[in-house]
C-alpha positions in Angstrom: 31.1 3.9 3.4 33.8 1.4 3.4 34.0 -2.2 1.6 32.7 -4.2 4.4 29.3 -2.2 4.9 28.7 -2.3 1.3 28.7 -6.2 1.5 26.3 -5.9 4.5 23.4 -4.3 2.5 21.1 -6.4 1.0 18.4 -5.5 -2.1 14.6 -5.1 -0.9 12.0 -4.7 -3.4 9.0 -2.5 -3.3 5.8 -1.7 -4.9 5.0 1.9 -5.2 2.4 4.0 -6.8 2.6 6.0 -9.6 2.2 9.2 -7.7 4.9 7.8 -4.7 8.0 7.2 -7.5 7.1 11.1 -9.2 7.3 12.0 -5.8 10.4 10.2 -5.0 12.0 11.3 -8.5 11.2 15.2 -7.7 13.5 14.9 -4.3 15.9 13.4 -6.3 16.0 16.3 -9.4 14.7 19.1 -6.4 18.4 18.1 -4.9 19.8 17.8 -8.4 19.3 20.9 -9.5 20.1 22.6 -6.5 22.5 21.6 -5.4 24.3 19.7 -8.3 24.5 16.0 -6.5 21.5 14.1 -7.7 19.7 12.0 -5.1 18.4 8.5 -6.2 15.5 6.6 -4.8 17.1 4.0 -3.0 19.4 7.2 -1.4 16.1 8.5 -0.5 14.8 5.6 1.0 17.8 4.7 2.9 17.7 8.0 4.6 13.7 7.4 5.5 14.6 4.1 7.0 17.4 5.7 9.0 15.4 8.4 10.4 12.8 6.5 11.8 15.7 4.1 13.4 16.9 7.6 15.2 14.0 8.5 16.1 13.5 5.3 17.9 10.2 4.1 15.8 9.1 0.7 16.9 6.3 -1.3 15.3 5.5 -3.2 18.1 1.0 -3.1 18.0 1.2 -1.5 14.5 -1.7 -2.9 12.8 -1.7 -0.5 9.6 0.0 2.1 7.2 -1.9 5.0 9.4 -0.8 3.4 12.7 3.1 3.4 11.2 2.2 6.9 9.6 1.0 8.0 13.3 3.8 6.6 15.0 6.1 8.5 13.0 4.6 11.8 13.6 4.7 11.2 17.1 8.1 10.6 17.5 8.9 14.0 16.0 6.6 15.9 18.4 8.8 14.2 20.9 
């Protein structure tokens, strides 16, 4: 990533469970171990975020968690 696109990113915060970080932790040492390069939450996050942009998720109607959830699986069946 060069200079410029690291200016461009800006710091979101957000409020997960308990059970969502261990989750989120055990990617990260799963990868670690592995594979040797350690993935971090915001890493794993990032990559969430740019999946669902390629996979064209919208959230025009989306009214809840489950319809986003929904959504998501759809656009892999497609």
């Amino acid at each position: 990533m060069n200079a410029q696109a690291k200016k461009l990113k800006q710091k979101v915060v957000a409020f997960l469970n308990r059970q969502e970080i261990d989750f989120l932790d055990k990617l990260g040492n799963d990868a670690w171990f592995s594979t040797g390069m350690k993935l971090s939450r915001t890493q794993i996050i990032e990559a969430l975020v740019n999946l669902m942009m390629e996979l064209g998720v919208k959230g025009e109607g989306v009214d809840s968690k489950e319809e986003l959830k929904q959504r998501i699986i759809k656009a892999f069946e497609e």
